[in-house]
C-alpha positions as CSV (number, residue, x, y, z in Angstrom):
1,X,59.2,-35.0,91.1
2,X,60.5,-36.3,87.8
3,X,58.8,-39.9,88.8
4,X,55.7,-38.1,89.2
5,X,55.8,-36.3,86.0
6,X,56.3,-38.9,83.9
7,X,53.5,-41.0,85.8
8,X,51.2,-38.1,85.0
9,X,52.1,-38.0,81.3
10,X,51.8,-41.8,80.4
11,X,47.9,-41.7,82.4
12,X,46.9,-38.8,80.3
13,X,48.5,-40.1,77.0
14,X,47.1,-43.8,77.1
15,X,45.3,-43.5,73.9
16,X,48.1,-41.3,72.1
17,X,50.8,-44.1,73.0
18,X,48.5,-47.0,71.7
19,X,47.9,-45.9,68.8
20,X,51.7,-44.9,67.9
21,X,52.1,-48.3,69.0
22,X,49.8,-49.8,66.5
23,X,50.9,-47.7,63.8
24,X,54.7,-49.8,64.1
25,X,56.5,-46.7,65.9
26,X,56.8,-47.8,69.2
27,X,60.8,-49.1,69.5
28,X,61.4,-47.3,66.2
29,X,65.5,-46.1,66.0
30,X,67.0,-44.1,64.1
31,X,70.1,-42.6,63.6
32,X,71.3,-45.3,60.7
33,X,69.2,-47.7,61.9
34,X,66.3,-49.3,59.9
35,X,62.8,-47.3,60.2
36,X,60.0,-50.2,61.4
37,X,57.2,-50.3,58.4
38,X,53.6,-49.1,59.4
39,X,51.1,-51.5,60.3
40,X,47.9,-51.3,61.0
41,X,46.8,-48.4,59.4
42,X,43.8,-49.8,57.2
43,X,42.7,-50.7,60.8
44,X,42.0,-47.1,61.0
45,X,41.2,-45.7,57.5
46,X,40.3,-47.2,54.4
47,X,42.5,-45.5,51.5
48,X,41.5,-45.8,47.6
49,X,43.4,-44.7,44.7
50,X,41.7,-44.3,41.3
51,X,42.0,-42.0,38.2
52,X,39.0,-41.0,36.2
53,X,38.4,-40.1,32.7
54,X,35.7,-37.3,32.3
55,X,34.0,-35.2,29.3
56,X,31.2,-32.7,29.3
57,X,30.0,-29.7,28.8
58,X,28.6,-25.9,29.8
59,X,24.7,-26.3,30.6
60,X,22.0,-23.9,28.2
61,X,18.8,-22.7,28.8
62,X,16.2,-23.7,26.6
63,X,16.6,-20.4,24.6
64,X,20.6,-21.4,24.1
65,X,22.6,-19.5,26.6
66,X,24.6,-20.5,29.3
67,X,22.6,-21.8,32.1
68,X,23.8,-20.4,35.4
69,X,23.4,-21.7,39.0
70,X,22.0,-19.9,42.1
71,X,25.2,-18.2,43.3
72,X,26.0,-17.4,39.0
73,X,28.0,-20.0,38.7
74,X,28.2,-21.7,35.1
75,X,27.4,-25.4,35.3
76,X,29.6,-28.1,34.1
77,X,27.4,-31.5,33.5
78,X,29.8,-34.2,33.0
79,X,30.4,-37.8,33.5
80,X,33.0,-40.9,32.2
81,X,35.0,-44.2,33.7
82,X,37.0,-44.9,36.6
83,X,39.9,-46.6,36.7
84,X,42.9,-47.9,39.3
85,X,46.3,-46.3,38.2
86,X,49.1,-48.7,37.6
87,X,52.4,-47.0,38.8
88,X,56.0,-47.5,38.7
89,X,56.4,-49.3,42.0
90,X,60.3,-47.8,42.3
91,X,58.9,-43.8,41.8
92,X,55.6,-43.8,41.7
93,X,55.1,-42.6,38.5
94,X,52.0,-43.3,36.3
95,X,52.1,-46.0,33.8
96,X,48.9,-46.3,32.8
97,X,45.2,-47.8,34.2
98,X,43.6,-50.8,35.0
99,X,39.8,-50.9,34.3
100,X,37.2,-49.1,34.7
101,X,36.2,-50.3,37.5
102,X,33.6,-47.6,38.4
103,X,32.0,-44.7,37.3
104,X,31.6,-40.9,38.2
105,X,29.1,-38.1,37.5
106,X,27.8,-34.9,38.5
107,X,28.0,-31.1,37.7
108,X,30.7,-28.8,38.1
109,X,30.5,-25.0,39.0
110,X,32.7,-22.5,37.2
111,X,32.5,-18.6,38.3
112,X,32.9,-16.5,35.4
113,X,36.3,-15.9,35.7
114,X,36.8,-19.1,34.8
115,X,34.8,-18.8,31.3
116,X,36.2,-15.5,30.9
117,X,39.5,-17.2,31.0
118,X,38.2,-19.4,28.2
119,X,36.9,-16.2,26.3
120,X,39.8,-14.5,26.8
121,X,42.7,-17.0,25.8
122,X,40.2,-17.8,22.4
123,X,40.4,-14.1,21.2
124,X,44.2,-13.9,21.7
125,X,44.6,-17.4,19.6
126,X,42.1,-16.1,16.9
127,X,44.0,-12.6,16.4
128,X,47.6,-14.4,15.7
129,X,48.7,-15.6,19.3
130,X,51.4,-12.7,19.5
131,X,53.3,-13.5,22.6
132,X,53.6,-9.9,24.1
133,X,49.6,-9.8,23.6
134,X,48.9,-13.3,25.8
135,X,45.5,-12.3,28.0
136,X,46.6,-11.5,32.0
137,X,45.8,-15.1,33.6
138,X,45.2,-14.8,37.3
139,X,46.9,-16.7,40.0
140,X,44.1,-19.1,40.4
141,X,40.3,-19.5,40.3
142,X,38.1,-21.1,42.4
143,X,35.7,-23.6,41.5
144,X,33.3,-26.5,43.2
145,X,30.8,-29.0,42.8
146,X,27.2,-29.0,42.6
147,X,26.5,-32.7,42.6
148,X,28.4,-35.4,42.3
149,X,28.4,-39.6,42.5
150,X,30.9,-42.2,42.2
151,X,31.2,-45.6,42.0
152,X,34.3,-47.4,43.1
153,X,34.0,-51.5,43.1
154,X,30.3,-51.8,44.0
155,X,30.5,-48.9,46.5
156,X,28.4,-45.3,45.9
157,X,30.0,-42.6,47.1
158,X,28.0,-39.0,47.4
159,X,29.4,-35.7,48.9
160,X,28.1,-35.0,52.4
161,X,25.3,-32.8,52.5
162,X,27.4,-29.4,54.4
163,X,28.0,-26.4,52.6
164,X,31.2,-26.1,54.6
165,X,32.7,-29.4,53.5
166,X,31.6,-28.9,49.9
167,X,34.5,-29.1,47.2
168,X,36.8,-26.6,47.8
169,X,38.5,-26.0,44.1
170,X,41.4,-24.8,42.5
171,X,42.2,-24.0,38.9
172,X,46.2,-23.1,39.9
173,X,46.0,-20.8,36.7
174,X,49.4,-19.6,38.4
175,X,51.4,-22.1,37.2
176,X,50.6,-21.6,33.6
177,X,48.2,-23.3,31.5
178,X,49.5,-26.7,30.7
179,X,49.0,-25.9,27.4
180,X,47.3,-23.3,24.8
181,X,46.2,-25.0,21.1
182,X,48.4,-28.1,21.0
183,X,45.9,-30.8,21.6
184,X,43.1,-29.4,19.2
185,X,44.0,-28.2,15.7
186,X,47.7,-28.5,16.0
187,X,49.9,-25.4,17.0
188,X,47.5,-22.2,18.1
189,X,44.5,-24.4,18.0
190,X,42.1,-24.0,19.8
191,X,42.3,-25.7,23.1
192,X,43.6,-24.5,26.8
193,X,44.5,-26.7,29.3
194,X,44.6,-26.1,33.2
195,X,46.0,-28.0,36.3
196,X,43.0,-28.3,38.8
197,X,42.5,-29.6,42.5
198,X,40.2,-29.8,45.8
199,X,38.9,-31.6,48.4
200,X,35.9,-32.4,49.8
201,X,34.1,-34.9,52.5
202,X,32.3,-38.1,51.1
203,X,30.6,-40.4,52.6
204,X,29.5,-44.9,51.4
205,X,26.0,-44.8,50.3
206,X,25.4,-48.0,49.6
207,X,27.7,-51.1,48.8
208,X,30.8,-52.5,51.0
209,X,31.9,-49.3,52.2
210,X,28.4,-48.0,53.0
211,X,28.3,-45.5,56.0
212,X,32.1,-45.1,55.9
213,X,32.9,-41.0,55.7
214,X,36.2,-38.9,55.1
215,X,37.4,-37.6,52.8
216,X,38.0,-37.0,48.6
217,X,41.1,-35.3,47.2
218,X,41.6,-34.5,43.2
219,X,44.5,-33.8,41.2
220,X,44.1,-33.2,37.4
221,X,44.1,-32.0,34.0
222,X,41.1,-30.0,32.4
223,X,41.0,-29.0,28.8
224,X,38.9,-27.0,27.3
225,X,37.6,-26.7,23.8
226,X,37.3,-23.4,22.9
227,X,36.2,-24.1,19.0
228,X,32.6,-22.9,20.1
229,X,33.3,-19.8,21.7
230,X,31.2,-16.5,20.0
231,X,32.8,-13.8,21.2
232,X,30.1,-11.4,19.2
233,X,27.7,-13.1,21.7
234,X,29.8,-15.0,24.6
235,X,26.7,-16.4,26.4
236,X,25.8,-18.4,23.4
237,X,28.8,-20.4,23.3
238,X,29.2,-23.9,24.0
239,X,32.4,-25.1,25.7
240,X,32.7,-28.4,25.9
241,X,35.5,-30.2,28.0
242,X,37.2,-32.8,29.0
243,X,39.8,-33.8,32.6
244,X,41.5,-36.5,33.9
245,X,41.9,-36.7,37.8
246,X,44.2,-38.7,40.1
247,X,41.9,-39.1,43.2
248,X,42.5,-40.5,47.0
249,X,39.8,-41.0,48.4
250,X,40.3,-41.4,52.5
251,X,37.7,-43.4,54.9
252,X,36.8,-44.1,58.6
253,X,34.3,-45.1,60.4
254,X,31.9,-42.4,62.2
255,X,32.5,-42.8,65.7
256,X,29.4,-44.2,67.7
């Protein structure tokens, strides 16, 4: 009976075994014992690790308010370098960037929680910054992309047209902002700063990873400039910005 089990569980698991085997755990030990190293996984996926610089701003209407999207989103335009990240091979920390060695573009789309973050954190820095009066910040805020296009070493890179594998953003608001009105003016300037993320599916357009898909994955800064916020008139602003991301981006081949 056991014979038979195990006969049965190798022929229905010929794939799974093979390709444990070809990722360098087959004969792995442990207990004390040296782990084997991976191998072969860029036979499977093609991983790439950049960091881009951005800077842009909230779109207007020809009449000077804030232009707004289809589902009332505010929209984002912005563009600026890529770059490979140089890191400290013994922790992995950033050291700085090598580059650019690409570029990225598109428009981003903020609800208007997220300019009414903006609104709210400039009125509480322009009435004295009291501490016991700091605006409520909520946990997060959701965000995504309209359009967007990179290039990474001669390869353009697009989002894949599916509303279900769009961006799915995160302004982790919950954490604190990183910081309020130290990068702009000095202390209780006027800035605001905001840890963001998301990910999203991608797919080569054209270059050497043409028709390669997967997926993108961000992890930044975004810092707002909140010197041309009216608050006697908020949808005349202008909010201008500007983020740095630490991107993986994630490929494989569609299967035939």
């Amino acid at each position: 009976m056991q014979t038979n089990s195990l006969t049965k569980f190798f022929s229905k698991n010929t794939i799974a075994i093979a390709l444990i085997s070809s990722l360098g755990f087959a004969g792995t030990t442990y207990a004390g014992s040296p782990i084997q190293p991976l191998t072969g996984i860029d036979t499977l996926v093609t991983t790439i690790v950049t960091k881009s610089k951005i800077a842009g701003s909230l779109e207007k209407n020809a009449d000077g308010t804030l232009a707004m999207d289809a589902n009332y989103n505010f929209k984002f335009n912005f563009s600026g370098p890529v770059y490979f990240p140089v890191a400290n091979p013994k922790n992995g920390q950033l050291m700085g960037t090598s580059g650019p060695i690409g570029t990225v573009s598109g428009q981003a789309a903020f609800p208007p929680d997220f300019a009414m973050l903006a609104f709210n954190v400039y009125g509480w820095l322009m009435s004295g910054a009291d501490p016991t009066q700091m605006p409520a910040i909520p946990s997060k805020i959701n965000w995504t992309l309209n359009d967007l296009t990179v290039v990474v070493d001669g390869t353009t890179y697009r989002p894949i047209a599916n509303a279900e594998m769009a961006l799915d953003g995160r302004a982790f608001t919950g954490l604190g902002p990183v910081e309020i009105g130290q990068l702009l003016n000095g202390t209780n300037g006027l800035s605001m700063s905001v840890r963001t993320g998301g990910c999203m599916a991608v797919q080569g357009v054209s270059g050497p990873n043409a028709g390669k898909i997967g997926t993108q994955c961000l992890n930044g800064t975004f810092t707002f400039d909140l010197s041309g916020i009216d608050l006697a008139n908020p949808m005349m602003s202008t909010l201008n910005g500007t983020a740095t991301s630490n991107c993986f981006t994630v490929l494989h081949k569609p299967m035939m």
